[in-house]
The first five atom37 places (N, CA, C, CB, O) and aatype in JSON, in Angstrom:
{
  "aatype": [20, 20, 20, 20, 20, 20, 20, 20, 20, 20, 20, 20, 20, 20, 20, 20, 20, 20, 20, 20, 20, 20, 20, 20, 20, 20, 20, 20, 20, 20, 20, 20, 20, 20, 20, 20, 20, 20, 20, 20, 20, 20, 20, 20, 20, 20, 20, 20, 20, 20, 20, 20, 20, 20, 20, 20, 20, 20, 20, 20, 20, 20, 20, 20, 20, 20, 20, 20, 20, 20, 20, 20, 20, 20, 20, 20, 20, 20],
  "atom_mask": [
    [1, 1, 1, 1, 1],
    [1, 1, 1, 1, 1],
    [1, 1, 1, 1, 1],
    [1, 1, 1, 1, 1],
    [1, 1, 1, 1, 1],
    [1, 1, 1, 1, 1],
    [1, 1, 1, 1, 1],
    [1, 1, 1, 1, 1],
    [1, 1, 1, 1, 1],
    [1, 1, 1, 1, 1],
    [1, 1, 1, 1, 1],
    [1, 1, 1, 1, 1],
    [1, 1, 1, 1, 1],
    [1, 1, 1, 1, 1],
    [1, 1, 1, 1, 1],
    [1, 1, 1, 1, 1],
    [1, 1, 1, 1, 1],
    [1, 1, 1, 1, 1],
    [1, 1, 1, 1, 1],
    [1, 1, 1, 1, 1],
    [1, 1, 1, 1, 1],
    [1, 1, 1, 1, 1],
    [1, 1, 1, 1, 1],
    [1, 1, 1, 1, 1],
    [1, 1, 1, 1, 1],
    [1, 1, 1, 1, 1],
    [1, 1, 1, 1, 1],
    [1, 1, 1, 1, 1],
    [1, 1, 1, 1, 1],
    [1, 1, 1, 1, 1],
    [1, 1, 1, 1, 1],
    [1, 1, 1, 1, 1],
    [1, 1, 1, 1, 1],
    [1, 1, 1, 1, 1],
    [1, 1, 1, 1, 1],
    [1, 1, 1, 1, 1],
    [1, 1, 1, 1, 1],
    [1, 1, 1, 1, 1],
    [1, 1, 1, 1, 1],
    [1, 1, 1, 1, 1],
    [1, 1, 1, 1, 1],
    [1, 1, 1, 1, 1],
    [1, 1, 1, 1, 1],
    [1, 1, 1, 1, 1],
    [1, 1, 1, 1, 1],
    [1, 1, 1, 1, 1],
    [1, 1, 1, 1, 1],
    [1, 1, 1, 1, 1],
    [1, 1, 1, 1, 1],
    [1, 1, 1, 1, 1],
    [1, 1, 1, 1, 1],
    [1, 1, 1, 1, 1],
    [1, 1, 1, 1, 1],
    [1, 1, 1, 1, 1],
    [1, 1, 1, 1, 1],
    [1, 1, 1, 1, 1],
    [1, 1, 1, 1, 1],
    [1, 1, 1, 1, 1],
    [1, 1, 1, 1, 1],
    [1, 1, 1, 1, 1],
    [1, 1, 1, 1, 1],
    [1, 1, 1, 1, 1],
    [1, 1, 1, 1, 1],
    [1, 1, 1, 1, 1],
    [1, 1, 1, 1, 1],
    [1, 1, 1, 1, 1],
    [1, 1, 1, 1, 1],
    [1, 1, 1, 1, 1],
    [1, 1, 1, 1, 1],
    [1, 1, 1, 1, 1],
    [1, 1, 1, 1, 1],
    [1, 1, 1, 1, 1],
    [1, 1, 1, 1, 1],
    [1, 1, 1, 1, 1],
    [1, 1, 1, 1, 1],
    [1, 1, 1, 1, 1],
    [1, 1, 1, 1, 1],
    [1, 1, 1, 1, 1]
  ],
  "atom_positions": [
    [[-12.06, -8.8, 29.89], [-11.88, -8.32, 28.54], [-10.44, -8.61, 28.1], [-12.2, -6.8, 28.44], [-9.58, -8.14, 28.85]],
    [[-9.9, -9.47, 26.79], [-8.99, -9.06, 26.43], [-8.69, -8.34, 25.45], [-8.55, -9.68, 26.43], [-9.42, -8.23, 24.46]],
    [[-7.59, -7.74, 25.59], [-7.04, -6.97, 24.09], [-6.09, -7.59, 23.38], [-6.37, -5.61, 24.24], [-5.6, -8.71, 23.47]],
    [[-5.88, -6.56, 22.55], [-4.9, -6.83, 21.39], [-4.35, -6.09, 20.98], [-5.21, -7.23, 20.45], [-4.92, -5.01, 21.12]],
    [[-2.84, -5.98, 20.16], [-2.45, -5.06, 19.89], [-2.47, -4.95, 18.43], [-1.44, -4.93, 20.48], [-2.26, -5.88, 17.66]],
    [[-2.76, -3.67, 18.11], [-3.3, -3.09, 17.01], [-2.17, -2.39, 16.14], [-4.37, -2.14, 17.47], [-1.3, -1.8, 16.78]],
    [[-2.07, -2.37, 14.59], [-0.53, -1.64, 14.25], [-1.29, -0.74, 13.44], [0.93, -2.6, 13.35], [-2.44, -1.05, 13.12]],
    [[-0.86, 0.22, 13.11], [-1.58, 1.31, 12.61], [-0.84, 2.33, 11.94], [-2.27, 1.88, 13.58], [-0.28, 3.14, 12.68]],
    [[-0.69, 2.47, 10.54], [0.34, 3.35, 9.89], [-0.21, 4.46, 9.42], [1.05, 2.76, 8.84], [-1.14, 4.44, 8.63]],
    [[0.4, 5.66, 9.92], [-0.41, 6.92, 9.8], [1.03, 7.59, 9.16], [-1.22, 7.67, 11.43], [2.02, 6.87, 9.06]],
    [[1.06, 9.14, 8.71], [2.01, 10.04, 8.64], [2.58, 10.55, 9.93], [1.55, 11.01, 7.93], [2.05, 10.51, 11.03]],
    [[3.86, 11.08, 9.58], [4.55, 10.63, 11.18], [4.66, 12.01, 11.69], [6.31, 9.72, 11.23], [4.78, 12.36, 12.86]],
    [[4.6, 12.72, 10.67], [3.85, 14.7, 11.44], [2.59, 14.41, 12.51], [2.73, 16.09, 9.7], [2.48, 14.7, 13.7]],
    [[1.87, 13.85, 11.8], [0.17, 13.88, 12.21], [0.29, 12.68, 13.7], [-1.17, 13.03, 10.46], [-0.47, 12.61, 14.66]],
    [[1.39, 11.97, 13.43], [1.22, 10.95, 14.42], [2.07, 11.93, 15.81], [2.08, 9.21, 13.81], [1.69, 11.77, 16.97]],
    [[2.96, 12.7, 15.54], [3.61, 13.16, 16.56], [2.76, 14.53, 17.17], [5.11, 13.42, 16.07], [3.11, 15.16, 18.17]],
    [[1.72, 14.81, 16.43], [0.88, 16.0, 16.57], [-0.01, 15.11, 17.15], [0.42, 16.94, 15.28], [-0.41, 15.69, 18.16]],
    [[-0.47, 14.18, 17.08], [-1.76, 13.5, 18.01], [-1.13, 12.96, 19.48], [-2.54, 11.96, 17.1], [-1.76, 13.26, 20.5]],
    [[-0.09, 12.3, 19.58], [0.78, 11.98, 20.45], [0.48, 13.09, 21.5], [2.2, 11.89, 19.88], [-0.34, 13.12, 22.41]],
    [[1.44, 14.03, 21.06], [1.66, 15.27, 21.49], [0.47, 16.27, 22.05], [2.29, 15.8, 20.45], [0.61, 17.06, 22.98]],
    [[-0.83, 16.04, 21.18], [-2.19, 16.34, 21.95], [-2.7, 15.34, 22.88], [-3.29, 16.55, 21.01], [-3.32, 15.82, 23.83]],
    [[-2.6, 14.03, 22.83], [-2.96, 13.25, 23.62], [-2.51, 13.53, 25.11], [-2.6, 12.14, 23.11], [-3.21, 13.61, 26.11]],
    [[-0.88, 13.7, 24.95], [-0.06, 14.26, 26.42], [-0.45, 15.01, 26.66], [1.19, 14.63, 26.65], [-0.92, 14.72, 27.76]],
    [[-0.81, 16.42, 26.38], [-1.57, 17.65, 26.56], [-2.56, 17.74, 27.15], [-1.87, 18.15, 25.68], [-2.79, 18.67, 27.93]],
    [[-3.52, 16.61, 26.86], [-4.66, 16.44, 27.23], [-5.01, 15.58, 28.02], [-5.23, 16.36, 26.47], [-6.21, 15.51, 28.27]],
    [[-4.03, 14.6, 28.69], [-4.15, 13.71, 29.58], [-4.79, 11.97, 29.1], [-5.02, 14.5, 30.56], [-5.33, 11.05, 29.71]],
    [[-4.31, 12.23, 27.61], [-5.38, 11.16, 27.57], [-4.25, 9.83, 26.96], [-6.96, 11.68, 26.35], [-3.28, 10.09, 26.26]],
    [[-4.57, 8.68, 27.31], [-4.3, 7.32, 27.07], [-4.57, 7.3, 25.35], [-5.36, 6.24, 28.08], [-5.72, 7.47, 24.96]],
    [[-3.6, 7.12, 24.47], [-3.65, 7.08, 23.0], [-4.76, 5.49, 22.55], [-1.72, 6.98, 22.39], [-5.85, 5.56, 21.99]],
    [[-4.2, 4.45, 22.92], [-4.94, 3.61, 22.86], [-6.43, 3.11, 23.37], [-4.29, 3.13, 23.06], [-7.1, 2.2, 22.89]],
    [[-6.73, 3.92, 24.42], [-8.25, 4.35, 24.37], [-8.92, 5.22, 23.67], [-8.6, 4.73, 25.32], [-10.1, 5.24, 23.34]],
    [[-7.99, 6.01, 23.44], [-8.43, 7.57, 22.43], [-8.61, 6.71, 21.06], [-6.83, 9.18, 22.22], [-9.68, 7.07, 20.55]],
    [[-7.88, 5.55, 20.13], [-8.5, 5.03, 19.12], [-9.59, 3.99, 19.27], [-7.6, 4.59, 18.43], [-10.42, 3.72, 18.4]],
    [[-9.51, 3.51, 20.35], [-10.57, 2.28, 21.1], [-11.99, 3.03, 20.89], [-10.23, 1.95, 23.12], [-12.92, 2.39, 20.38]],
    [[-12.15, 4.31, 21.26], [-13.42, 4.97, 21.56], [-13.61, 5.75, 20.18], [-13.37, 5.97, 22.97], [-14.77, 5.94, 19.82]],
    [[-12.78, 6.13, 19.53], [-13.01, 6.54, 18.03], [-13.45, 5.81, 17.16], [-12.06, 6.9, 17.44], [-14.24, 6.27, 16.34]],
    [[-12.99, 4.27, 17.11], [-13.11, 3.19, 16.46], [-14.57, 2.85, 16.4], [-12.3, 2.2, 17.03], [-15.19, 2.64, 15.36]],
    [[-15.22, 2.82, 18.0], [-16.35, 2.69, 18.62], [-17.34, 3.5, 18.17], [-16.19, 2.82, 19.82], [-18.48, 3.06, 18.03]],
    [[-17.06, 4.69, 17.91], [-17.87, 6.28, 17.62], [-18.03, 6.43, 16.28], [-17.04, 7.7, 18.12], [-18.64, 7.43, 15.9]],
    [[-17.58, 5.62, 15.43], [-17.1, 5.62, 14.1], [-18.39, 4.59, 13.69], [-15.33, 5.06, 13.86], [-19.53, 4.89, 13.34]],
    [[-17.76, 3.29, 13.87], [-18.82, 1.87, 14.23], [-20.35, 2.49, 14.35], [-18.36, 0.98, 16.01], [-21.26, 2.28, 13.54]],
    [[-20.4, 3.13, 15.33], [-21.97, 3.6, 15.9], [-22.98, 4.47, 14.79], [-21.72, 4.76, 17.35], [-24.13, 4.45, 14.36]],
    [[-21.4, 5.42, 14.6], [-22.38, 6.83, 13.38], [-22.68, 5.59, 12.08], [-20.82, 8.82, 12.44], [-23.65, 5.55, 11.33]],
    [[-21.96, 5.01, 12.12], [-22.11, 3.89, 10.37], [-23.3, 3.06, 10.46], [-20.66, 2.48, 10.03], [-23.97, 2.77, 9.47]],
    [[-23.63, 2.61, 11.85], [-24.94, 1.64, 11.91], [-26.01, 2.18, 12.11], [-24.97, 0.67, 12.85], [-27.02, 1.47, 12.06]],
    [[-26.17, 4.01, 12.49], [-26.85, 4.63, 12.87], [-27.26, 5.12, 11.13], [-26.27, 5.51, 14.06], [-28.23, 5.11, 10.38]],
    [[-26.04, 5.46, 11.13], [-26.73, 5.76, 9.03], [-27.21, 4.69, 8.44], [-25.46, 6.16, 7.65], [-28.08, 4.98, 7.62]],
    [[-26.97, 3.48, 8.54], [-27.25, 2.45, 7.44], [-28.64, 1.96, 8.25], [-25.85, 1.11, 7.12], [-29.43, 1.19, 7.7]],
    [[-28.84, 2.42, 9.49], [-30.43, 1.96, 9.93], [-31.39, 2.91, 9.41], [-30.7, 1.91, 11.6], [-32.53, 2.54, 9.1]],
    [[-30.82, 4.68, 9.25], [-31.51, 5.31, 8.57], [-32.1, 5.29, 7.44], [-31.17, 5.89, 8.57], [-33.3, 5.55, 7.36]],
    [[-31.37, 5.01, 6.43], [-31.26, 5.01, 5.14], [-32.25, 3.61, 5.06], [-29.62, 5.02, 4.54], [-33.02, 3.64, 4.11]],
    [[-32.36, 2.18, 6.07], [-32.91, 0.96, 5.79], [-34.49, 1.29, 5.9], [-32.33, -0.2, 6.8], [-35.52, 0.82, 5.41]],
    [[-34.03, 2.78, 7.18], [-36.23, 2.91, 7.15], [-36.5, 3.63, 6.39], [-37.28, 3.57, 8.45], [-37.6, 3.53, 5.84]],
    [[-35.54, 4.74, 6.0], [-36.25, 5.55, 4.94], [-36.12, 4.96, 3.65], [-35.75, 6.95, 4.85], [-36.65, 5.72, 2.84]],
    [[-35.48, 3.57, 2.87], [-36.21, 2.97, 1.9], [-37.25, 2.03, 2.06], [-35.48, 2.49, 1.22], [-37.76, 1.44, 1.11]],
    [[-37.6, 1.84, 3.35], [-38.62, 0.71, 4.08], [-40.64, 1.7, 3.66], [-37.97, 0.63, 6.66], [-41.72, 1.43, 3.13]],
    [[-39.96, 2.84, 4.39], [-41.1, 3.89, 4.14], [-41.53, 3.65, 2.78], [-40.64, 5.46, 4.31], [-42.57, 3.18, 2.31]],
    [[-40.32, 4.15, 2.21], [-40.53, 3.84, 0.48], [-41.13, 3.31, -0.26], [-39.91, 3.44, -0.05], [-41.64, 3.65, -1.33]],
    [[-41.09, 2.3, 0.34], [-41.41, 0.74, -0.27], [-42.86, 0.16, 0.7], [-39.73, -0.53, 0.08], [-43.59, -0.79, 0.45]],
    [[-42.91, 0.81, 1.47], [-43.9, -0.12, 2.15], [-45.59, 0.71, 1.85], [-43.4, -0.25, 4.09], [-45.96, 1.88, 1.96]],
    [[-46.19, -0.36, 1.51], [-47.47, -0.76, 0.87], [-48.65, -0.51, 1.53], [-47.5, -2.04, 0.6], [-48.79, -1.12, 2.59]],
    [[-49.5, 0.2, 1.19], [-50.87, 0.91, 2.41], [-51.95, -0.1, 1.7], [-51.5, 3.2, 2.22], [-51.98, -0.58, 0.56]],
    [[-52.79, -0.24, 2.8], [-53.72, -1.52, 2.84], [-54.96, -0.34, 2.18], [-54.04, -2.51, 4.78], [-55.19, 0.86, 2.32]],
    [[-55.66, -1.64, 1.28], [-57.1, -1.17, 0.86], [-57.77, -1.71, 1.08], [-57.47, -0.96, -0.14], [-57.69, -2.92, 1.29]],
    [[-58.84, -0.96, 1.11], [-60.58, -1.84, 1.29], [-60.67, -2.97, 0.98], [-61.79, -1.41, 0.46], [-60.28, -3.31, -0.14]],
    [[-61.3, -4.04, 2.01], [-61.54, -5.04, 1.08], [-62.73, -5.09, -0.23], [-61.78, -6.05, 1.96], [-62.71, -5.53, -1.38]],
    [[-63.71, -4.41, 0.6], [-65.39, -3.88, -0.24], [-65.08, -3.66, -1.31], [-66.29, -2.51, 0.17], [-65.73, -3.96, -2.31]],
    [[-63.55, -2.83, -1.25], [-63.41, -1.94, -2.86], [-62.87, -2.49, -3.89], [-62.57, -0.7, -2.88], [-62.95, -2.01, -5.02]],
    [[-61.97, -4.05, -3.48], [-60.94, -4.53, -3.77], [-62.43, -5.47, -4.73], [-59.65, -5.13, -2.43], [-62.34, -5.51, -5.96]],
    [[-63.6, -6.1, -4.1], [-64.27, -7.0, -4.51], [-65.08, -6.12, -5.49], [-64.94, -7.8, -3.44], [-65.32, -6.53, -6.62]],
    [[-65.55, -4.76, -5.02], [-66.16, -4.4, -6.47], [-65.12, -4.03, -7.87], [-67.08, -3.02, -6.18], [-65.53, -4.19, -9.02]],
    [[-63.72, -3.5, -7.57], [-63.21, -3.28, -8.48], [-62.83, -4.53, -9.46], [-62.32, -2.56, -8.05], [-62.65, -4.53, -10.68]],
    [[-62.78, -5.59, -8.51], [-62.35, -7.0, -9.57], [-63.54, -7.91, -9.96], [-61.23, -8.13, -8.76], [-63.57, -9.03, -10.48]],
    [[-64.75, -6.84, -9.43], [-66.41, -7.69, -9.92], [-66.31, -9.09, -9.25], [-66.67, -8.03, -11.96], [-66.93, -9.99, -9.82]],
    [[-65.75, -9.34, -8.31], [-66.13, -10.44, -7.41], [-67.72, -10.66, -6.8], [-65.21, -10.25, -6.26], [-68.26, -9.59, -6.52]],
    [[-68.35, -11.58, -6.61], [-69.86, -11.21, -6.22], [-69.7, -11.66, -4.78], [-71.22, -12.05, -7.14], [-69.17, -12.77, -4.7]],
    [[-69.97, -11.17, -3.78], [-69.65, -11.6, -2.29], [-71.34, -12.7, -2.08], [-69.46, -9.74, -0.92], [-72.32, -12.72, -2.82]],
    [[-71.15, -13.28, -1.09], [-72.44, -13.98, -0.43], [-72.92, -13.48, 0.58], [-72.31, -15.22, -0.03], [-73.91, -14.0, 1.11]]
  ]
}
């Protein structure tokens, strides 16, 4: 895998308050946005697949008789 380095401009309270929880908490900052980034990504494709079946439902078309289809349009079958 390679990486890259990423620049990222935040407020510098909020940045020294995440810092500062990160140390607290033992955790690596640049995995902590790696896996947010990731978790973020996931909830967005997870909604936009939702939203694709529930207008799919919407939209999608229930089959009719054929029998009914030929008497309603007075077709004469053989």
């Amino acid at each position: 895998m390679r990486t890259i380095t990423v620049t990222l401009k935040m407020d510098r309270a909020k940045k020294e308050a995440f810092y500062n929880y990160c140390h607290e908490q033992g955790l690596i900052v640049g995995k902590f946005f790696e896996k947010a980034a990731e978790n973020e990504m996931e909830r967005q494709l997870i909604a936009k697949s939702r939203d694709v079946f529930a207008n799919f439902e919407k939209q999608k078309k229930t089959a009719v008789d054929f029998d009914e289809v030929v008497k309603t349009l007075g077709i004469k079958s053989k």
